[in-house]
N, C-alpha and C positions, 0 to 999 in steps of 0.2 A: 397533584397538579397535572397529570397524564388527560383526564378526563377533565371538560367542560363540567361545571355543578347540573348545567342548564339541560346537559345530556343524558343526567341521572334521573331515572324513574324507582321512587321508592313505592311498597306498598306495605300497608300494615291493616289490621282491623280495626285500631284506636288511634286517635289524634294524637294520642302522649308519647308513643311509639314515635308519632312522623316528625313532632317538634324539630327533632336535632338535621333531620334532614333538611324541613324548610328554612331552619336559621343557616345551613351551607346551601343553601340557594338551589337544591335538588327541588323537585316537581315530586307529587305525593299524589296519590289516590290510595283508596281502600279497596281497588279490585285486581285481583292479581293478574288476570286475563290479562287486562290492560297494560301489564307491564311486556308479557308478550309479546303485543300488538303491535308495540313501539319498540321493543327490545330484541337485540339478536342475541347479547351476553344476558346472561340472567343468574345472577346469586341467589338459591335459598339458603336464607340466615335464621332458620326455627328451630325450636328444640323438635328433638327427636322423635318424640311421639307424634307430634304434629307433621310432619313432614307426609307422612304416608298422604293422609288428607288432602292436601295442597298441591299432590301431582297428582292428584284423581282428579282433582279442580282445573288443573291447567295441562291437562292431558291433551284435551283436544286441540289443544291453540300450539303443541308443541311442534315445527316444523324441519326438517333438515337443514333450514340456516341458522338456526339457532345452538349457541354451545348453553349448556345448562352446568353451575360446579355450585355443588353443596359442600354447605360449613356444618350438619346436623353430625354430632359425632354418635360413632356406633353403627350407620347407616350406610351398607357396603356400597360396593359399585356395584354388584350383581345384583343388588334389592334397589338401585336404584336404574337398573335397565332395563329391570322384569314390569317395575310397575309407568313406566315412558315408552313409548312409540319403538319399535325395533327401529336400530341404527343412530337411534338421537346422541347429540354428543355430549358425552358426560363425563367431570372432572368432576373429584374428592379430596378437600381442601380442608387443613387444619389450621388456623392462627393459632398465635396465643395474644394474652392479655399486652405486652410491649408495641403492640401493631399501631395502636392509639397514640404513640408519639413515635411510629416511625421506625422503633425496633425491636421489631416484632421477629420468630421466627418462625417461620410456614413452609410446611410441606404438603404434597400435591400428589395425587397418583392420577391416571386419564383412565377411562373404557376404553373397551374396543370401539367404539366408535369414532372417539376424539382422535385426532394425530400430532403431529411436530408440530402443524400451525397453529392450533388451538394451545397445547401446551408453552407452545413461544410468546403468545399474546398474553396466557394466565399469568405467565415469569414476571413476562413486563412489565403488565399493571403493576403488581404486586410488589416489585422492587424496590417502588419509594415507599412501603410498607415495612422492609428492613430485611433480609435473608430469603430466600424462597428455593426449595430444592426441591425438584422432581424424585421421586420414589418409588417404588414396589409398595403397594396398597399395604403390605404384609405390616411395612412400617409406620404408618400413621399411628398403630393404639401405640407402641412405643415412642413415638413422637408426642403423645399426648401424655405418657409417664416420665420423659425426661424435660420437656419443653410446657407443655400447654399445664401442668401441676407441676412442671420443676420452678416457674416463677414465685410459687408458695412456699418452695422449702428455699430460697433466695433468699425469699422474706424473712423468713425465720431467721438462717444465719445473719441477716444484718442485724436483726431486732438483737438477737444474743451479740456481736460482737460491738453495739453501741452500748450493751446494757453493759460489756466486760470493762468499759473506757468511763459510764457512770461510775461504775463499783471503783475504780482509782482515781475518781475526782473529776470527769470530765462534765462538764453542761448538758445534758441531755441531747439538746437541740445543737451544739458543735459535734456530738459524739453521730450522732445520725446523719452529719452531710459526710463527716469522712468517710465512716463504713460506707454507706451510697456511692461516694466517690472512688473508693479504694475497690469494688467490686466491678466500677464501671470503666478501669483501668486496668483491671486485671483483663478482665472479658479482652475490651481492646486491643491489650498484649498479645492475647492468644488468638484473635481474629489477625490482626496485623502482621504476623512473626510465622504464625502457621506451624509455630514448636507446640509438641507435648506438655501438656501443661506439668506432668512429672519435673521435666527439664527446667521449664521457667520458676517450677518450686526451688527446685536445687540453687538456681540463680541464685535466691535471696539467702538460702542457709550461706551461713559465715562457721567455720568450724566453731562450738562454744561458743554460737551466738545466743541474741534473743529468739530468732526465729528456730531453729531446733529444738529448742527447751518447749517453745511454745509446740510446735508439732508434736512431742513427744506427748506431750497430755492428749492432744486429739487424738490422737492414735490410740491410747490407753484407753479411749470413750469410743473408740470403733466408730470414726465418723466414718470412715469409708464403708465400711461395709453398713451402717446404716443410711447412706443417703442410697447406697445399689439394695439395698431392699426395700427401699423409698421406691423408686423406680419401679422397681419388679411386682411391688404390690400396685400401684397405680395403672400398669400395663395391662397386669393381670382384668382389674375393675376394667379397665375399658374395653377390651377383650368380651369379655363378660358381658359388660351393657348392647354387643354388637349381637350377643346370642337372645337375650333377654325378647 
C-alpha cells in the first residue's frame, strides 16, 4: 500500500507473466526500456541466466537518477556494476517465498554507488513485505540457505509433526492448522521477546515432562546438527551458483 498500483510499470515478454499485475491494477508493457523511461526505481525479477541479457538491453536507457536492486540470485554486485553504466546505483536484494502474504524475510546489500538514501527508500518499501535487513553482500548466499530454502525445511517439520498428531488419532486437516499455528507462535515468541530460542525452549520443559522426553528423541535423530547441515549444504549451492 506504500506505492499507488497506477504508479507501477510492470514488464515481461508474455501476457501470462503480466496477468497478475493487470488484475493489481499496475500498467504492463512488453519493453523493458520503457520501464526506464517512466521509472526511476527499477526491480529486475529474472532468473539468473537471463539477467545478463536485459542489462545489455537496458544499458543505455540507464541514467544517474535511477536506483536499479536485483532479485537474480547468484548474481554479484560486482557483475552487476561491471555490466551497467559506472556509478549507477545498484541494490542486491533477496526475498523469500512468505513475502506474498506479507512475511517475508529479505536481505539487502548496496554498491558503491547506492547510499543511505537509496538503502532507506529499499527498507521502506519493503517493510510492509515483512522483515528487511541491510547486510554485507557476503551474507545474502547464507540468507538464501537459512531463509529463502529454510521455508522448505519449515515445511517439512510441519508435514512431520501433523503426520506425529495423525499417527495418535488426530484428523489430518485439524492436525495441519495446529502445527501451522504452533510454528507461527513460536516464530512470534521469538520475534516479540527477542530471547534465544535455547531459553524459550527451556520455558516449556517441565522437569519429567512431555516436552523433554519429546526433545530427548530429536536429539537422539540429530535434528540439530541436521537442519545446520541443511544450511551449510544450501549456502554452499548458492555460493556455487554465483561462481557457475
Amino acid at each position: 500500500g506504500k506505492v499507488p498500483a497506477s504508479s507501477i510499470l510492470a514488464s515481461a515478454p508474455s501476457d501470462k507473466n503480466l496477468d497478475a499485475w493487470r488484475e493489481s491494477g499496475c500498467r504492463t508493457t512488453h519493453c523493458n526500456l520503457e520501464v526506464l523511461q517512466e521509472s526511476t526505481l527499477v526491480f529486475l525479477a529474472t532468473k539468473p541466466h537471463v539477467l545478463p541479457g536485459v542489462l545489455q538491453e537496458i544499458r543505455p536507457a540507464v541514467g544517474p537518477h535511477h536506483v536499479v536492486i536485483s532479485l537474480a540470485a547468484g548474481v554479484t554486485l560486482q557483475t552487476l556494476q561491471r555490466l551497467l553504466p559506472a556509478g549507477t546505483k545498484v541494490l542486491r536484494l533477496m526475498p523469500n517465498l512468505p513475502c506474498v502474504v506479507q512475511a517475508g524475510a529479505m536481505v539487502f546489500a548496496r554498491g558503491s554507488g547506492a547510499g543511505d538514501e537509496e538503502a532507506a527508500l529499499l527498507k521502506s518499501l519493503l517493510s510492509s513485505c515483512g522483515l528487511c535487513e541491510e547486510v554485507p553482500e557476503s551474507y545474502i548466499d547464507i540468507h538464501t540457505g537459512v531463509s529463502g530454502s529454510g521455508v522448505a525445511y519449515v515445511y517439512l517439520f510441519a508435514e512431520a509433526l501433523a503426520e506425529g498428531a495423525v499417527k495418535m488419532g488426530m484428523p489430518g486437516g485439524l492436525a495441519s492448522r495446529i502445527a501451522a499455528q504452533t510454528l507461527l507462535g513460536a516464530a512470534k515468541m521469538m520475534l516479540e521477546t527477542g530471547e534465544h530460542p535455547a531459553k524459550l525452549r527451556g520455558d516449556v520443559c517441565t522437569p519429567g515432562g512431555t516436552t523433554i522426553h519429546a526433545l530427548h528423541q530429536l536429539e537422539k535423530g540429530a535434528l540439530r546438527a541436521t537442519v545446520m547441515n541443511a544450511v551449510e549444504a544450501a549456502t554452499n549451492r548458492a555460493r556455487d551458483m554465483a561462481e557457475d
